[in-house]
N, C-alpha and C positions, 0 to 999 in steps of 0.2 A: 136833520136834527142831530147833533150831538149825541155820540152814546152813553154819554153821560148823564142823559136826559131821560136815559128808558123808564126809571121806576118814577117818572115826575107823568111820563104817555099813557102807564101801562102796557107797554109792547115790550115784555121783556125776552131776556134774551134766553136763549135752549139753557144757556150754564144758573141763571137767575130762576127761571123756570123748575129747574132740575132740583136746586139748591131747594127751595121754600116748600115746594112737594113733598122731598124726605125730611123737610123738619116740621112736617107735621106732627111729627113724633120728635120728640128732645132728642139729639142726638152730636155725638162728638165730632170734629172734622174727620178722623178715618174711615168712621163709621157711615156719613154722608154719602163719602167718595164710593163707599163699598156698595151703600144703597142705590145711588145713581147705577150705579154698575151692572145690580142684578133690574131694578129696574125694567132698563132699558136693553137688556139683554147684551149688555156687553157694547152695541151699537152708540152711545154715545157715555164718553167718561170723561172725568173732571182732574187736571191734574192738579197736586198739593198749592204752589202760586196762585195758580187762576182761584182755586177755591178760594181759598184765605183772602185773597182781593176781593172776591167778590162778599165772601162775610163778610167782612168791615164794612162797606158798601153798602150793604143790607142792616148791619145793624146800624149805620148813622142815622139811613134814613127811617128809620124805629118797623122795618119789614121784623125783623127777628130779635131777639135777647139771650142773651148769654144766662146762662142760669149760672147756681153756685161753681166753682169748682168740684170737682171729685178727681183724684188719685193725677193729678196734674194734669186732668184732661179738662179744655174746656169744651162746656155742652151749649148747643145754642137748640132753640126752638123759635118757630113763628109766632107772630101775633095778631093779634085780630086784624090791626092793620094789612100786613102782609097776605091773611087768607082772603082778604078781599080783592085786593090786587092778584094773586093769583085766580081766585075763583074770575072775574074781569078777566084776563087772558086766558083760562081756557074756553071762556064765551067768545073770546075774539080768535082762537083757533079753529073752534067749529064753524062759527062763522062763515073762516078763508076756507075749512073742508068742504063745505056747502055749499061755497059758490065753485069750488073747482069741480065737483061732482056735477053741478050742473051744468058747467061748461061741454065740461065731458058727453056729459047725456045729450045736449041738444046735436051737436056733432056724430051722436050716434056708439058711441064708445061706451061698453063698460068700464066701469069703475071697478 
């Protein structure tokens, strides 16, 4: 499938993922990038291109909305849309955790 298809599957991607998590709270794109950052401890970050691609993206498909302006920054937060979609992936995260934890297990292996 196309990855341009991900937010039509719900299998999205770590930077889609990433994105709609931190705007659970309204926030500007540096502020995103910065929250993804602490996050995730540093372990996976978003650069300014990839973000912005991937807003737009997000806002076509009505995942997020841009709220007013303030001081030339724009703010985006999720929307009920979006939180669904996300809640939906991280059921299908746990999911793939679940089944790899049992793999694990029947082989004998801690997780």
């Amino acid at each position: 499938m196309a990855r341009n298809d991900v937010l039509q599957t719900g299998e999205l991607t770590d930077t889609y993922y990433y994105i709609l998590l931190a705007l659970v709270e309204a926030r500007h794109g540096y502020l995103i990038m910065k929250t993804i950052e602490e996050l995730t401890k540093g372990s996976f970050t978003v650069g300014p291109a990839s973000m912005y691609t991937s807003i737009k993206k997000l806002l076509s498909a009505g995942m997020i909305e841009q709220l007013e302006e303030e001081k030339d920054k724009k703010t985006y937060i999720i929307t009920e849309q979006g939180i669904s979609l996300l809640k939906n992936d991280i059921k299908r995260r746990e999911e793939m955790i679940q089944q790899a934890k049992t793999i694990f297990s029947q082989k004998g292996e801690d997780f």
